[in-house]
N, C-alpha and C positions, 0 to 999 in steps of 0.2 A: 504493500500500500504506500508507505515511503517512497518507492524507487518509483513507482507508478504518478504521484504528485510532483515529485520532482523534476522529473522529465519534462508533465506537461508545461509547470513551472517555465522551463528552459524555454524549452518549443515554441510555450506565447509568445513568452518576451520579447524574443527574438523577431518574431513575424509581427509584434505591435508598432514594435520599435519601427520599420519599415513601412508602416500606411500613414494615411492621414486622420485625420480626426472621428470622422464619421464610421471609416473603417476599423478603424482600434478601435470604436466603442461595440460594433459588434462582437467581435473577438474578445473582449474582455466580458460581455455578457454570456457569449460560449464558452469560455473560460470557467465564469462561476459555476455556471449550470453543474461541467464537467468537475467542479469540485466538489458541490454541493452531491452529486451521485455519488462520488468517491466516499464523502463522508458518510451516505448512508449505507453501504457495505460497512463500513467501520463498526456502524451502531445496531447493527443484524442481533447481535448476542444480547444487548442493551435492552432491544423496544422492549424483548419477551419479558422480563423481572421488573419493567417500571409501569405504576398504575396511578392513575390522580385520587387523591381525595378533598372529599367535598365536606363542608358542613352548611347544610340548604342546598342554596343554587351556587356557593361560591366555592373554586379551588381554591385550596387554602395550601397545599402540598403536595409532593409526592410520596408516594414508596416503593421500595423496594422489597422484590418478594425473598423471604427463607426459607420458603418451603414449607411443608404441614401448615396453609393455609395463615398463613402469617408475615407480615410486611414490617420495613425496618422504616422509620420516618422521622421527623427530625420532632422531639416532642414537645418544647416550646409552643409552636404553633398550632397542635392541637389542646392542651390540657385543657383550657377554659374553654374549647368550643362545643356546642350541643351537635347534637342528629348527623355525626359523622357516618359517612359512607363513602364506601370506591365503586368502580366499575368496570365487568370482566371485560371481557375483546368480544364478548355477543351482545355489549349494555346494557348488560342484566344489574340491578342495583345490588349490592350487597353491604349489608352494615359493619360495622367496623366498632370496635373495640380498645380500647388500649388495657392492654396487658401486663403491663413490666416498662419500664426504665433503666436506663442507665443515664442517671444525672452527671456525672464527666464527661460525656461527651455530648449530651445535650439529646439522648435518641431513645426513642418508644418503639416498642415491640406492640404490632395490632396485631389482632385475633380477627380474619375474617373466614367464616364460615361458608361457603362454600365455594372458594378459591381455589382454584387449579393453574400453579402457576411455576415453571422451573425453579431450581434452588440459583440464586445468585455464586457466579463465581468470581472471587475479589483477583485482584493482579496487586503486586507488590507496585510502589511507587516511588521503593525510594534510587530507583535506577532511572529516574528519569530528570533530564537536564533542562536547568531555567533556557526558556525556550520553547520548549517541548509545545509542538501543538496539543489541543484539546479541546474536547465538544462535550456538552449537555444534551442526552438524549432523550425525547419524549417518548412515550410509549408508540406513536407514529413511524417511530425509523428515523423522524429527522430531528435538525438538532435545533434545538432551543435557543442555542448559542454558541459562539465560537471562541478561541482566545487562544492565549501561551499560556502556560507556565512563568508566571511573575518571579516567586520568591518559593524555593525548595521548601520539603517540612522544617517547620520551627516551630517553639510553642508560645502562645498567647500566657500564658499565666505569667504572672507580674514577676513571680521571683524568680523565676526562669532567665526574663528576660534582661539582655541586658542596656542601661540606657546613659547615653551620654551628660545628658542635662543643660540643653540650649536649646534655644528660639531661634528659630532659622527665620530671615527674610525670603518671601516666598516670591519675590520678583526675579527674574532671569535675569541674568549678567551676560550667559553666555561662556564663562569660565567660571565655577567655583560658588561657592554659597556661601552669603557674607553673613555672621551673626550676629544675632539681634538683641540677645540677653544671654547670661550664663546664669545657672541657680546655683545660687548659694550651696555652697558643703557639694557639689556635684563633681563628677570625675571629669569634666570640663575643666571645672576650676580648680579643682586639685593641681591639674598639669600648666594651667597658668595659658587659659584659652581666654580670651578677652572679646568683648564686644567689639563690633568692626571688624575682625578678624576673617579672611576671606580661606573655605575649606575648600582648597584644589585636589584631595584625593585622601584615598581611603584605603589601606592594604595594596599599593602600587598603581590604584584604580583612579583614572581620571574622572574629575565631579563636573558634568556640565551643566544639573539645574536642581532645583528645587526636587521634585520628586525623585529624581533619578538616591539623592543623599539622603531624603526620607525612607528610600525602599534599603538601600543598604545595613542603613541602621537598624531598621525594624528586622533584621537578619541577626544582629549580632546579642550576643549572649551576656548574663550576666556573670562576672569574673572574666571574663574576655579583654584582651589589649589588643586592639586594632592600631595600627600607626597609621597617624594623622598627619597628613603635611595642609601647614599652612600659608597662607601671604600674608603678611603684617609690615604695611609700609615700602612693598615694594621687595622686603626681602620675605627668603623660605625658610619656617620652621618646621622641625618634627618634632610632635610629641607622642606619647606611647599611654594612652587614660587603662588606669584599670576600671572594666566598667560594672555600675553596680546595679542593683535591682533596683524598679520601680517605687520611689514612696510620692513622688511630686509629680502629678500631671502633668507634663512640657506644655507650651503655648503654644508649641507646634502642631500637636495630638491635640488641642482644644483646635486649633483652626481648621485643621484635616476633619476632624468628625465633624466640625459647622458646614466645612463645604458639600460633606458627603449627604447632608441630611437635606438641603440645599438641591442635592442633585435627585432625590427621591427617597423612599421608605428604607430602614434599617433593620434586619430581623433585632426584634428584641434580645434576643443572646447570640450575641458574634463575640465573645473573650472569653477567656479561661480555659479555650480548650489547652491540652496536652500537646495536643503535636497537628497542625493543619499543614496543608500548602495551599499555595494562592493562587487565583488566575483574574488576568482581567477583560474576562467574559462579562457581558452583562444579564446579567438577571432580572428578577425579582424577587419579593419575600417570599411567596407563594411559588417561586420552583423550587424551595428548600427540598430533598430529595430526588433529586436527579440525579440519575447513574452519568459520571465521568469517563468516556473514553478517550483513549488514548489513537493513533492513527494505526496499528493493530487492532484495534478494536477491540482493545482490554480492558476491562472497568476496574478502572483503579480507584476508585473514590465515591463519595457522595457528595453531592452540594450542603454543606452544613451551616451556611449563613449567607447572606448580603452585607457585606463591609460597606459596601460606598457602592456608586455607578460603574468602576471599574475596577472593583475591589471582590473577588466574590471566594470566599471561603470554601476548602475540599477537605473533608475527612475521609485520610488515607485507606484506601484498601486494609494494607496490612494491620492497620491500627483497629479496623471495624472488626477484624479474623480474631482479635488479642480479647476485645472488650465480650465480644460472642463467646468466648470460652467457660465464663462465667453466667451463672442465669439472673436473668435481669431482677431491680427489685419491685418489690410490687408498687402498682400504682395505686397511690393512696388518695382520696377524694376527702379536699380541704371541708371543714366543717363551715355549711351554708352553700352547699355546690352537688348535694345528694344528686344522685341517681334519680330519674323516673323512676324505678321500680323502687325506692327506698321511699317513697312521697306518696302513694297511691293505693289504695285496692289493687285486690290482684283481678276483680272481673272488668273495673274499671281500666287498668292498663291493659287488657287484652282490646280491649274496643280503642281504647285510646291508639296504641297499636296496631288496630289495621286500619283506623286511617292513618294516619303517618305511611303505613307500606304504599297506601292507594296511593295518597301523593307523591309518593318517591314514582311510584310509575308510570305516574303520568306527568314526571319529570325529563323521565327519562329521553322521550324523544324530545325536546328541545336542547337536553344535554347531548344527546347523539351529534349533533351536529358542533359543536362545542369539542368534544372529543374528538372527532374527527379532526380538527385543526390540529389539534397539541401536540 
């Protein structure tokens, strides 16, 4: 599939390069198409184990199947919601259940009864290089989204990580990121990084803007000494920060989550995971659960949050294999959030209960066409 994209890759370019305007635009529209196929060979393995769910008329998520009639999904985005349901490949309704949790990683195990659906097979992730293309696939075959491989696994939890302690100016220079505050007690200012001070590079790595030194950072660990070269007046310093954990929110991370929220919805729990990778696919809240493939056509992840517009969160394959070893724990129902069946008669909820089924079916066909898009 690689050698197969690559080639075609060459072959355009080459023959775009050579027309004029109106002709490279067709070429580059045959072009997509021929990618757009390519990707959904890729996602063949993918459509069969991803299923939407609903609470009403609205998709709220996806899942992934495990087999014995049970879906992995991201649980945040169900707990509080009512009348949840998915729907098989002949849009037949079936109700949905949350069964178990695993609060580290943010994911619920649903019980749906009578689901028939392959066991999910995870692909390891951690052989894959920033770069690395990759798609969100819908249970249709095609992809939701496209994107690279931003920033390799790393972990979100605060003491994990590691943070320098400055406010970067977010304007472009064009060379280097000039800064804007240093915090106090910070491994910044431990090494004697100063306001104004302009950061041309980062472990041998040249700094050309604002995000480019944001993504690096959000890479580095804490106890980590990354060497820093800087410009101060015209001359080069280096300095070597031992870097420490998280206790002071940077102004940096206050402006980056203001512009994200700016750019649309945030899942309510995007931090603390253990260990994600990043891609800057765009989403939305509501694809939380979509299988990640790779151009193999390997599902190496799940979408496990929306950071920002071009931020979107993957819980590794191999990490979902590790937390599965374990059985989830139960999900427990906060007091003032009962159950129907904990609130009612039992001859009153059987009635009550088939209308709710009627109207799930004659839901259904307007949701059919609805699915059919996804």
């Amino acid at each position: 599939m690689k050698f197969i994209l690559f080639y075609f890759f060459l072959a355009s370019s080459s023959l775009v390069a050579q027309m004029g305007p109106p002709r490279a635009q067709e070429v580059t529209d045959a072009q997509a198409k021929q990618i757009f196929l390519a990707l959904r060979a890729a996602g063949t393995s993918a459509k069969k184990v991803v299923y939407p769910i609903y609470s009403g008329r609205k998709r709220i998520a996806y899942g992934i199947s495990l087999g014995e009639e049970k879906l992995l999904t991201k649980a945040s985005e169900l707990v509080q919601k009512r009348g949840l349901y998915t729907a098989n490949r002949e849009q037949v309704a079936l109700n949905v259940q949350i069964v178990g949790v695993y609060e580290n990683h943010d994911l619920a195990v649903l019980q749906v009864p009578g689901l028939k659906a392959p066991i999910v097979e995870w692909a390891d992730a951690g052989n894959l290089s920033e770069g690395a293309f990759l798609s969100a696939i819908r249970p249709d075959g095609e992809a939701q989204a496209m994107g690279v491989l931003s920033v390799r696994e790393r972990s979100l939890k605060s003491i994990d990580q590691g943070f320098l302690g400055i406010e970067m100016d977010t304007l472009e220079t064009g060379k280097g990121v000039r800064v804007k505050n240093v915090v106090e007690g910070s491994a910044a200012g431990e090494v004697g990084i100063l306001q104004d001070d302009i950061i041309v590079k980062i472990e041998g790595q040249e700094i050309q803007g604002f995000y480019e030194l944001s993504t690096k950072l959000r890479r580095l660990k804490n106890g980590g000494q990354p060497e820093i070269e800087l410009l101060r007046n015209g001359e080069i310093l280096k300095v070597k920060p031992t870097l420490k954990g998280r206790e002071i929110r940077e102004g940096v991370s206050r402006r980056l989550e203001q512009m994200d929220r700016m750019s649309g919805g945030q899942s309510r729990v995007r931090g603390g995971f253990g260990n994600v990778i990043q891609s800057d696919m765009e989403l939305e809240v509501e694809d939380a659960g979509l299988p990640i493939v790779d151009l193999d056509g390997r599902i190496i992840g799940m979408v496990i949050a929306r950071a920002g517009r071009i931020s979107t969160l993957i819980l590794p394959g191999d990490d979902i294999i590790n937390a599965l070893k374990d059985d989830p724990a139960p999900f427990v129902i906060e007091e003032g959030d009962e159950l129907l069946e904990q609130q009612w008669p039992q001859g009153f909820r059987r009635d009550r209960m088939r209308r709710e089924l009627g109207l799930m079916r004659r839901m259904m066909e307007s949701l059919q066409r609805e699915l059919e898009r996804e």
